[in-house]
MARTORBA-456488 format. One record per residue (C-alpha): residue number from 1; residue in one letter; x, y, z. Coordinates in nm, 4 decimals. Layout:
# MARTORBA-456488
[NUM,"A",[X,Y,Z]]
...
This chain:
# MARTORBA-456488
[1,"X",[0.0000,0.0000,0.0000]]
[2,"X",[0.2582,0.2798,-0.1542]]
[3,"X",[-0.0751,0.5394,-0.3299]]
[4,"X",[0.0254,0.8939,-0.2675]]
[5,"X",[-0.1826,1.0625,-0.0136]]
[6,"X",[-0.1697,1.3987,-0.0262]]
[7,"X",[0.1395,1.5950,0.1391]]
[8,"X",[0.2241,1.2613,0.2992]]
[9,"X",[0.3879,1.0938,0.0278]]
[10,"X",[0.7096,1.2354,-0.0262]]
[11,"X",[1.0311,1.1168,-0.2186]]
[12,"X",[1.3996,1.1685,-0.1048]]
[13,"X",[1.6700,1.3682,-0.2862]]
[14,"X",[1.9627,1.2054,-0.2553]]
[15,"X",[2.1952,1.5265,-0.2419]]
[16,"X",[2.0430,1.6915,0.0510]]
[17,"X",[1.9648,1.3790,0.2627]]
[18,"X",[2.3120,1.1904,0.1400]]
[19,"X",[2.1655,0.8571,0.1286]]
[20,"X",[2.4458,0.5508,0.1126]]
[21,"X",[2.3763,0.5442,-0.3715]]
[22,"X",[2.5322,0.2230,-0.5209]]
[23,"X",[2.6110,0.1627,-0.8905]]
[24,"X",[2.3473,0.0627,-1.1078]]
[25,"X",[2.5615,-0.2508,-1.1578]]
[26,"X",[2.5742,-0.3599,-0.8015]]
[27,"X",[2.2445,-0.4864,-0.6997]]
[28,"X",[2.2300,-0.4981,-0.3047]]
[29,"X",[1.9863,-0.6286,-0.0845]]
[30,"X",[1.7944,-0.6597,0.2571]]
[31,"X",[1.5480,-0.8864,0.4152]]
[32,"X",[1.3458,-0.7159,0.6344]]
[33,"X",[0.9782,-0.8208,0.8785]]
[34,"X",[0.6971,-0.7767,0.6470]]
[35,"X",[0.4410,-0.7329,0.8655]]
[36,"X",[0.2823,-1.0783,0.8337]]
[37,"X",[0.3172,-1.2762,1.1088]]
[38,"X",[0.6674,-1.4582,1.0731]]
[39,"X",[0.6719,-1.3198,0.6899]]
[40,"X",[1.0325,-1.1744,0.5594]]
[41,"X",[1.1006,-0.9406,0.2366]]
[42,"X",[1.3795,-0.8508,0.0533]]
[43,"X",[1.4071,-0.5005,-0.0148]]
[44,"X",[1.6389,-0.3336,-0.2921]]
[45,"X",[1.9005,-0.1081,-0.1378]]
[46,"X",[1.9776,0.0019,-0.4471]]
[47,"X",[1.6345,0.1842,-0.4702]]
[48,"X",[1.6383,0.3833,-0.1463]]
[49,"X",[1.5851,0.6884,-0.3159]]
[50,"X",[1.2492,0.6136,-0.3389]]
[51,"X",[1.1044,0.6685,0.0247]]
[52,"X",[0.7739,0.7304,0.1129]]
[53,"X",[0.5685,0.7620,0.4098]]
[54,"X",[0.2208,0.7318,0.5325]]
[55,"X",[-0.0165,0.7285,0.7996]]
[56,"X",[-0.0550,0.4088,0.9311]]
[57,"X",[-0.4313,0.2414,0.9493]]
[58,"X",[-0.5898,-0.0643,0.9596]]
[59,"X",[-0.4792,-0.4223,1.1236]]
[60,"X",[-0.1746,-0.4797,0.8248]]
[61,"X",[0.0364,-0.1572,0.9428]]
[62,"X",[-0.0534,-0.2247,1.2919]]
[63,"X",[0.1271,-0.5730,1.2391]]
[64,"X",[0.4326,-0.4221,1.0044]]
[65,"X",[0.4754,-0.1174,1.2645]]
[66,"X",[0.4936,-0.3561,1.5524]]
[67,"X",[0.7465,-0.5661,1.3225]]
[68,"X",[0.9566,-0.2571,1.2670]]
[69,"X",[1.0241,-0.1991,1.6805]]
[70,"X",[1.0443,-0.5797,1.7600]]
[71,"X",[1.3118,-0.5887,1.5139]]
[72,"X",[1.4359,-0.2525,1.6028]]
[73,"X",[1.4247,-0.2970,1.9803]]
[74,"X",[1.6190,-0.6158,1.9488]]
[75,"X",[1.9137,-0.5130,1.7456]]
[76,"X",[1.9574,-0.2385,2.0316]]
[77,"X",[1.9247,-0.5648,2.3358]]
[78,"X",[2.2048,-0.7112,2.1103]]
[79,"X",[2.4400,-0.4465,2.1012]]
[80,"X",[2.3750,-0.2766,2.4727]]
[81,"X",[2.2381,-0.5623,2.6178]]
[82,"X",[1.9248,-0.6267,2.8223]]
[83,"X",[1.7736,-0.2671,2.8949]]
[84,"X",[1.4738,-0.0042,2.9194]]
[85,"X",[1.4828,-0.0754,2.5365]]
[86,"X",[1.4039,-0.4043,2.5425]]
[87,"X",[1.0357,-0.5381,2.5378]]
[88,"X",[0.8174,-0.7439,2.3891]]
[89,"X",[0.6282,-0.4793,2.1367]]
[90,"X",[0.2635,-0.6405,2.0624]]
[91,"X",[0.0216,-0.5193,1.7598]]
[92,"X",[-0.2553,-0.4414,2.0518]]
[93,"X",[0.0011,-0.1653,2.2286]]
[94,"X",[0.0327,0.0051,1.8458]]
[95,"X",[-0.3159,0.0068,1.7763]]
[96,"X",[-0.3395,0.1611,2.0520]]
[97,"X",[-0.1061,0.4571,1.9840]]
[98,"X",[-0.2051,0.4334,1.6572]]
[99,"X",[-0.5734,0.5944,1.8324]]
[100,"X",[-0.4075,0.8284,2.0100]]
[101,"X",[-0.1784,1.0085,1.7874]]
[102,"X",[-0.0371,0.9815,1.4409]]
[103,"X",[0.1582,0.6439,1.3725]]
[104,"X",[0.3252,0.6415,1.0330]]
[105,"X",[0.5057,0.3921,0.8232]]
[106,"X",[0.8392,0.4849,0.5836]]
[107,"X",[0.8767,0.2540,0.3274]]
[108,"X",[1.0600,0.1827,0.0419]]
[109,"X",[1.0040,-0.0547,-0.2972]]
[110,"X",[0.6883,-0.1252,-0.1472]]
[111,"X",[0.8297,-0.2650,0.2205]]
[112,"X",[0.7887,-0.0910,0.5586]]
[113,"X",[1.1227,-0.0049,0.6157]]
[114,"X",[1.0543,0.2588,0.9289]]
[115,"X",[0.7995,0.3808,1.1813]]
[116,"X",[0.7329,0.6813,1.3841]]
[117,"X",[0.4893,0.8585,1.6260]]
[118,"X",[0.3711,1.2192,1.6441]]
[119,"X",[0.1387,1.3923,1.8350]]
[120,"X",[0.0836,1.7177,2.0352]]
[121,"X",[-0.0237,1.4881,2.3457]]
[122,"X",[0.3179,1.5226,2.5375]]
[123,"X",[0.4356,1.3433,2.8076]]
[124,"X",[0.3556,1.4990,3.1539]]
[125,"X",[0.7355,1.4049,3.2891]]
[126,"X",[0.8871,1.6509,3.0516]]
[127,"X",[0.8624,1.9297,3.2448]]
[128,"X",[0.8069,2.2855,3.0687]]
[129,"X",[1.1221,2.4705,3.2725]]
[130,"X",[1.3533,2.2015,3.0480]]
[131,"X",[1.2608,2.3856,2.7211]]
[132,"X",[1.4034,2.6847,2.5791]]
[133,"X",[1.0934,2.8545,2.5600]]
[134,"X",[0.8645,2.6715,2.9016]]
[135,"X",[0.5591,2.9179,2.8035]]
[136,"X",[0.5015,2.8140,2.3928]]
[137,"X",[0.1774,2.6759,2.3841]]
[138,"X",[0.1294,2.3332,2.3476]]
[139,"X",[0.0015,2.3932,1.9570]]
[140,"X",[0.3221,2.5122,1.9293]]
[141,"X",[0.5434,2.1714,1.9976]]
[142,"X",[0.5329,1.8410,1.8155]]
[143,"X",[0.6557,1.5296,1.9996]]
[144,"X",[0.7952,1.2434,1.8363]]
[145,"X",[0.8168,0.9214,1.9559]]
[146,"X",[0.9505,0.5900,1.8897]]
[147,"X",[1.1249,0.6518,1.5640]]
[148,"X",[1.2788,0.3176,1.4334]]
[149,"X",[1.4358,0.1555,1.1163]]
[150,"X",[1.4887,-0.1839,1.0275]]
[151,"X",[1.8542,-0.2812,1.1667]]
[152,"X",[1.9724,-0.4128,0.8121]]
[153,"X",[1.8776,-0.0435,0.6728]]
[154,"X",[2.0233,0.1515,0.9696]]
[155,"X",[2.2745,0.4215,0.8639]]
[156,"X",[2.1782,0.4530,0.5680]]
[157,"X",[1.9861,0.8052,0.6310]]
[158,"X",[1.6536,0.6890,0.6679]]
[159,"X",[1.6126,0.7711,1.0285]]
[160,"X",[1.7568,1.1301,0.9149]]
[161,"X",[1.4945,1.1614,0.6168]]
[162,"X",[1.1836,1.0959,0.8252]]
[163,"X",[1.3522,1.3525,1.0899]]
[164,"X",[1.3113,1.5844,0.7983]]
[165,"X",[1.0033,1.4999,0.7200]]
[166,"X",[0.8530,1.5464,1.0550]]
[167,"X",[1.0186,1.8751,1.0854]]
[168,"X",[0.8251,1.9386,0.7478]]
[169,"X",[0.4763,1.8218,0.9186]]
[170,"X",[0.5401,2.0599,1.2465]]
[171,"X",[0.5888,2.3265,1.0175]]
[172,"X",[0.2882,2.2754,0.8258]]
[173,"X",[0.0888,2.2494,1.1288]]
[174,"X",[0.2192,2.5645,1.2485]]
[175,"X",[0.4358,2.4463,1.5326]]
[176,"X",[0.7574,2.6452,1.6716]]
[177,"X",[0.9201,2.3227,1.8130]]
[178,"X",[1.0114,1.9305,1.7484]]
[179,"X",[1.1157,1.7884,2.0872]]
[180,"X",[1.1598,1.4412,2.2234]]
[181,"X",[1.3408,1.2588,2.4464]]
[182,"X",[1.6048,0.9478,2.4230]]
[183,"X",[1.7512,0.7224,2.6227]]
[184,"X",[2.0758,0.7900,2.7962]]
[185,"X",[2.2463,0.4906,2.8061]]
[186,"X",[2.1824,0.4612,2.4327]]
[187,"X",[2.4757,0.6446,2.3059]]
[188,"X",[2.3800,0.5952,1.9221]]
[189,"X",[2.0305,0.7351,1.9418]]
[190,"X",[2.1818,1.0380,2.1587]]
[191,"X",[2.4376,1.1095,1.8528]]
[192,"X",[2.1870,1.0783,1.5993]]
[193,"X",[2.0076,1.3551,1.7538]]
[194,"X",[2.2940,1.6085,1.8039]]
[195,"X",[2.3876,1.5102,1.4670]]
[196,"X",[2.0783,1.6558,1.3099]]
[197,"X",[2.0838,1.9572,1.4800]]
[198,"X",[1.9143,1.8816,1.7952]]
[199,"X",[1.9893,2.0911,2.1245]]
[200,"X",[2.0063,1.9021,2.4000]]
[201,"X",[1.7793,2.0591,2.6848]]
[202,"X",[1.8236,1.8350,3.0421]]
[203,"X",[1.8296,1.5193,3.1884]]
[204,"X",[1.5877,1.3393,3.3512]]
[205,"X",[1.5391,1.0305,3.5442]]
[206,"X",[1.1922,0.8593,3.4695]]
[207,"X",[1.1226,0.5414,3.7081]]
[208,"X",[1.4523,0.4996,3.7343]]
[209,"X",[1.5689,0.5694,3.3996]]
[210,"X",[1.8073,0.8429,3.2865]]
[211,"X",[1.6926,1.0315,2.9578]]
[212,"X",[1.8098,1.3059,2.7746]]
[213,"X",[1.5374,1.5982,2.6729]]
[214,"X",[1.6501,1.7235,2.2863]]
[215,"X",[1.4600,2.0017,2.0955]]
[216,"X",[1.4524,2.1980,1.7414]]
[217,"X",[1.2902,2.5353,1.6226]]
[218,"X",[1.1817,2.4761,1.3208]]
[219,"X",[0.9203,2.7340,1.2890]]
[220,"X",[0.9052,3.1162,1.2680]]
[221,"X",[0.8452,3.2961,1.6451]]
């Protein structure tokens, strides 16, 4: 299910997002969860210029979104070892979410390579004096949450397109700020973050786990 839908169906320029390009003659691939219960794909790597992204709906993305963080959450267990990061993700928990704010689903040759969450629904432990600006109203922040890519198409500037891309959707919505929150013992995720232009605003410790607060202007004041 790749049909454009309106301003959420957007494709990648290579140049400004520096995606990992490979000769035409070099065909490389990836298998990666299909969203079927079990099911495996393989997706071209050569393609990757061709992303698009969607809003997730219906019982099929539920499954391949809940694919994408089972897979993601245990490449992270495998490097770090056993951690906040590791659970057990299950399709009810992302319908779920998928109610309460906007879940979508990146993909690419016609795979779900990538999910992430947005909403304006923040959480209550991030408290306002942590921000740059603790008085912009609430329609003025988008959260993000659980951003993840496939491990066997990590680094290749996926994570760092749909970054852009949300940054795209707070501006359209009219929002002043992007902020989220990652976890500290995660050192990857943290540089990702600084690496895209992210200032980091605090640290906090949530039921016993350390967190760093990061937030971008993206809009106009």
């Amino acid at each position: 299910m790749t049909a454009p839908v309106g301003k959420n169906n957007k494709k990648v320029s290579a140049s400004t997002f520096r995606l990992v390009l490979f000769p035409p003659s070099m065909r490389l691939t990836a298998r990666v969860p299909s969203g079927r219960e079990g099911g495996v794909d393989t997706v071209d790597l050569t393609n990757l210029t061709d992303l698009t992204y969607r809003r997730a709906e219906g019982e099929a993305d539920a499954e391949a979104v809940n694919a994408v963080y089972c897979q993601s959450s245990a490449e992270v267990t495998a490097r770090l070892g056993q951690g906040h990061w590791t659970h057990n993700s299950n399709v009810a928990a992302v319908r779920e979410g998928m109610r309460e704010r906007g879940v979508f689903l990146v993909h690419s040759g016609g795979q779900a390579v990538a999910s992430f969450a947005i909403g304006g629904d923040l959480p209550r432990f991030w408290p306002p004096s942590i921000w740059r600006v603790p008085e912009a109203d609430p329609e003025e922040v988008l959260g993000v949450f659980g951003l993840a890519v496939v491990p066997p198409l990590q680094r290749q500037g996926i994570g760092t397109w749909a970054m852009r891309q949300i940054e795209d959707i707070a501006r359209e919505r009219g929002c002043r700020f992007v902020r989220l929150d990652a976890y500290e013992e995660n050192p990857r995720s943290v540089a990702f973050y600084r690496r895209l232009g992210y200032d980091e605003r605090g640290r906090l410790v949530v039921n016993g786990v350390p967190i760093l607060c990061f937030e971008r202007e993206v809009g106009a004041t």
